[in-house]
C-alpha positions in Angstrom: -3.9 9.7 29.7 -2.8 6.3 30.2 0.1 4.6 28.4 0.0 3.5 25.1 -0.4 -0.5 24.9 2.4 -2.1 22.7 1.8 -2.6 19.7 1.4 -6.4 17.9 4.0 -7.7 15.6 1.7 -8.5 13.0 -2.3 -8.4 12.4 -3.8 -10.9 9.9 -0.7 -12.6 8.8 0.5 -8.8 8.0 3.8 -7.3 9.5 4.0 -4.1 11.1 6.8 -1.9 10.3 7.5 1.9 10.6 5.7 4.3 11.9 4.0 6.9 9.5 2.5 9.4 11.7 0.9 9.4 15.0 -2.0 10.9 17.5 -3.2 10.6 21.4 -5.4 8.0 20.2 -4.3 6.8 17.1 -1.2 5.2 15.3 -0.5 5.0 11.2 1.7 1.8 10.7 3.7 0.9 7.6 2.7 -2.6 7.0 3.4 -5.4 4.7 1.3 -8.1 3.5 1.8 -12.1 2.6 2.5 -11.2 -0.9 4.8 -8.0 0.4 2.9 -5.4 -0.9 2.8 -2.1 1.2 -0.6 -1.7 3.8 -1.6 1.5 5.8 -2.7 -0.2 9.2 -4.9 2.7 11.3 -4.8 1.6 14.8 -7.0 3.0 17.6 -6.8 2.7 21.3 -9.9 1.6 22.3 -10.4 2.5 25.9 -9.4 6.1 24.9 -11.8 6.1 22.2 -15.3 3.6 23.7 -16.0 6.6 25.9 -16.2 9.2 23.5 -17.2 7.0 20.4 -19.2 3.8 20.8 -17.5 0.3 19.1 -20.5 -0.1 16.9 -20.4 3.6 16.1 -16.7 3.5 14.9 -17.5 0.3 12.9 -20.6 1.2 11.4 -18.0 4.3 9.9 -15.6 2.3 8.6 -18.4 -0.1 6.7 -19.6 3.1 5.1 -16.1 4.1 4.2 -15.3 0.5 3.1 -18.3 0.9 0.6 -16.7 3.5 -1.5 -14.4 2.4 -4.7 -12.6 5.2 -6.2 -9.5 5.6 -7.4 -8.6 9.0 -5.4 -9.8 7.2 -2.6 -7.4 4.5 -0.3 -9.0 1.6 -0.7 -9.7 -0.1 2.7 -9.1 -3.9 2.6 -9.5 -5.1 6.3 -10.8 -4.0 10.2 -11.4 -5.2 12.9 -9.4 -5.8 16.6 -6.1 -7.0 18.0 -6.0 -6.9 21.5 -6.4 -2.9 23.0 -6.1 -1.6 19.4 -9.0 -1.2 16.6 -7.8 -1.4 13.5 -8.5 -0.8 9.9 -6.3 -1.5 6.6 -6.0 0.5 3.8 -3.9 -0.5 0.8 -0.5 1.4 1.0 1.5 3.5 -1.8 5.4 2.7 -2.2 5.1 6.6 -4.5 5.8 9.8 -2.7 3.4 11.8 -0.6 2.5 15.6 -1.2 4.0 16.1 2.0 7.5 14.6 0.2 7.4 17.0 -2.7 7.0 20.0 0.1 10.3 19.7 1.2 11.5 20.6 -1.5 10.2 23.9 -1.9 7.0 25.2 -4.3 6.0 23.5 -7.2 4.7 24.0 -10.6 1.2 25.8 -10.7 -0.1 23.3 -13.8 1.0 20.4 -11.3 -0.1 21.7 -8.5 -3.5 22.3 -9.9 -3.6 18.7 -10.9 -2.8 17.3 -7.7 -5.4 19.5 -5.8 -7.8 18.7 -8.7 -7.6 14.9 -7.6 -8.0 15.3 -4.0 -11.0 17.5 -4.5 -12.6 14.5 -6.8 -12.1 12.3 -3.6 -13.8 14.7 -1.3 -16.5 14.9 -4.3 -16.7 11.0 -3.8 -17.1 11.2 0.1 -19.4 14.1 -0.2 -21.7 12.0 -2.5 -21.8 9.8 0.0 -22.7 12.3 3.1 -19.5 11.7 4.2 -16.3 13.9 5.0 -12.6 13.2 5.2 -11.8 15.4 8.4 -7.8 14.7 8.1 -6.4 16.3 5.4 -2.7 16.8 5.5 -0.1 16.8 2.8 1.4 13.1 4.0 -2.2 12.2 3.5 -2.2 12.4 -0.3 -0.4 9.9 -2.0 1.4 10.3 -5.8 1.9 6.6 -6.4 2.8 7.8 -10.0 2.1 10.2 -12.9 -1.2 12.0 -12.6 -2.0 10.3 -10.0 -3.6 11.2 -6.7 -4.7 8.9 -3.4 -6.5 10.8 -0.6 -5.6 8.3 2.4 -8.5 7.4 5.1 -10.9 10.1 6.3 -10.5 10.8 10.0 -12.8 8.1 11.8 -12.5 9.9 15.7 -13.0 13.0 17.6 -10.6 16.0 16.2 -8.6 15.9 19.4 -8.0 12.1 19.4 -6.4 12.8 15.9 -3.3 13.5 14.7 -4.0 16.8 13.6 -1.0 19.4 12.6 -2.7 22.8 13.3 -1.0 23.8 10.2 -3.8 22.4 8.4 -7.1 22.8 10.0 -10.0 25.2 9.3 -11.1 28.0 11.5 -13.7 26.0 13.0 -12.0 23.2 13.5 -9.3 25.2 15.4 -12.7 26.5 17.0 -13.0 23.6 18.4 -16.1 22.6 15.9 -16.6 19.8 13.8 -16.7 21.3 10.8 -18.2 20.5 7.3 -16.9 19.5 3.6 -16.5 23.7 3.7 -13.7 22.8 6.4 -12.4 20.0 4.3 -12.0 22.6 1.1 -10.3 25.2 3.4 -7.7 22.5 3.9 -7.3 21.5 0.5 -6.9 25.7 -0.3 -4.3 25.1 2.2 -2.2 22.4 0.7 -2.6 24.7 -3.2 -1.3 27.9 -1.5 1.7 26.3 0.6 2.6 24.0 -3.0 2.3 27.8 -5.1 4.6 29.7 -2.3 6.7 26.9 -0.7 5.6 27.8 2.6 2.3 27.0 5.0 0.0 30.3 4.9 0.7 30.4 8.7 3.7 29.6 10.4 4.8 29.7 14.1 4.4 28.1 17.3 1.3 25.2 17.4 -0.7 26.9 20.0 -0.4 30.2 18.2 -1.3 29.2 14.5 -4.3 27.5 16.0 -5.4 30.8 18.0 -4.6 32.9 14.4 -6.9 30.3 12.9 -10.0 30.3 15.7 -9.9 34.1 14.8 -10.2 33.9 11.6 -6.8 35.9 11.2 -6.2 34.4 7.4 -3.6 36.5 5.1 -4.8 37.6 1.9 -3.0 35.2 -1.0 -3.0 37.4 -3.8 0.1 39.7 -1.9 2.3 36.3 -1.2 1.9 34.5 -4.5 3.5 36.9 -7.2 2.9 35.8 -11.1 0.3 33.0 -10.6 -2.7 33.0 -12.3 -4.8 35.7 -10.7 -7.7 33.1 -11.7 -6.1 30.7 -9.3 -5.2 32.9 -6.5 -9.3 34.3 -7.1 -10.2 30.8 -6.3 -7.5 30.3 -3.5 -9.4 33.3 -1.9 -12.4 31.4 -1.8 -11.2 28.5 -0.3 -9.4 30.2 2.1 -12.2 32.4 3.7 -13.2 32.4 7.2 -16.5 32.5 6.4 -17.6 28.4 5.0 -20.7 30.1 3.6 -17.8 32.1 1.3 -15.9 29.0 0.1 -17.3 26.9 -3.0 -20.4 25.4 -2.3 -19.7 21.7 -3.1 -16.2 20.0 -3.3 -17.5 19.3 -6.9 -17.4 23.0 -7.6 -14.4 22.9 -6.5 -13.2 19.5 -9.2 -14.6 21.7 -11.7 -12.8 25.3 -11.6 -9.3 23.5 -10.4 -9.6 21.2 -13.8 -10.6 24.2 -15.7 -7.4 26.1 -14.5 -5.4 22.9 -15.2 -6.6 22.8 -18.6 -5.8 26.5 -19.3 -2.5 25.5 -19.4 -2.1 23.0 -21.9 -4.6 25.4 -24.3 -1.8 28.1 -24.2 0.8 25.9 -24.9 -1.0 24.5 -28.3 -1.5 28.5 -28.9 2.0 28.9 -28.7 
């Protein structure tokens, strides 16, 4: 693989700053703009990337993301190219990121369900739209405050050109496959079990939690997540199948039985 390009200073009058997380192809910068408010810059090295995806192809992606207004969804504000790198903009959160509220150990189911709730509306967005996010990862959900959620930008390039933690891919991406919304729920099951236990569902070397994963070699949740709501760890199993055909059908489904399990809570404490 060749080596990286440097990176610019600044793109569009903005100022690049820290790094937020990184792939062979593909770089997420801190940035800030004129007015000093906090941008996501997504920057792709295009000769890694025109032989595997077209220019007009990647563009034509980020128009159709660009289109979508939601408030679960980063919104993206600029794209285009600065010398080797492609780039696109996405407005920034100063909050915390799930990934944040991970380190310090499981969290409240009610909360949890919430959270999860609001990424699932995103994907419901992007699936409306024949789209998929592809890049799920707990410092890809933003909490820029109370009851808030902000899915970050759905992965525009091949899989392997991603920044991908194995920790949090499907079976069939780990297969090597491209995967569907059904691989995109898996995730999100993912992200709910490791918030409930404190821990990722599979732990261990990169190489080997990928090869668990291609197998299909997922634990059963109900043994690991003692005195949650067996309604929550009944839909966990869902999401967490092998089998996409086994998962909920829709990321809507999905909206719907996490906010119905959200809202359980808050009837039994009026009851009580």
């Amino acid at each position: 693989m060749p080596p990286r390009p440097a990176l610019p200073e600044s793109i569009s009058g903005c100022t690049l700053q820290g790094t937020i997380r990184e792939g062979p192809a593909v770089l997420v910068v801190r940035a800030r703009d004129t007015l000093g408010l906090p941008l996501d810059f997504h920057l792709f090295q295009g000769d890694l990337l025109e032989g595997r995806l077209p220019k007009a192809s990647f563009f034509d992606q980020v128009r159709a993301t660009a289109s979508l207004h939601h408030e679960r969804l980063a919104a993206v504000v600029n794209a285009g190219e600065k010398g080797p790198w492609w780039f696109v903009a996405c407005k920034g959160s100063e909050g915390a990121t799930l990934a944040d509220l991970f380190r310090r150990g499981h969290l409240d189911e009610e909360r949890v369900l919430g959270i999860c709730a609001g990424v699932a509306e995103g994907l419901a967005v992007l699936e409306g739209a024949g789209l998929r996010h592809g890049g799920i990862e707990p410092g890809a959900v933003a909490l820029p405050g109370a009851g808030q959620v902000l899915l970050g930008l759905r992965r525009l390039v091949p899989a392997d050109l991603a920044a991908r933690d194995p920790r949090y891919l499907s079976p069939e991406e780990a297969r090597g496959e491209e995967g569907g919304m059904g691989a995109d729920l898996f995730v999100l099951g993912l992200l709910l079990f490791e918030a409930l236990r404190g821990r990722p569902l599979l732990e261990g070397a990169a190489a080997e939690v990928r090869a668990r994963l291609a197998r299909g070699e997922i634990p059963p949740p109900a043994p690991l997540l003692a005195g949650v709501n067996p309604r929550t760890v009944e839909l966990l199993a869902a999401m967490l199948s092998p089998d996409p055909r086994l998962r909920p059908p829709t990321a809507a489904d999905a909206v719907r039985v996490l906010r119905q399990l959200q809202a359980a809570f808050t009837m039994t404490e009026s009851l009580e």
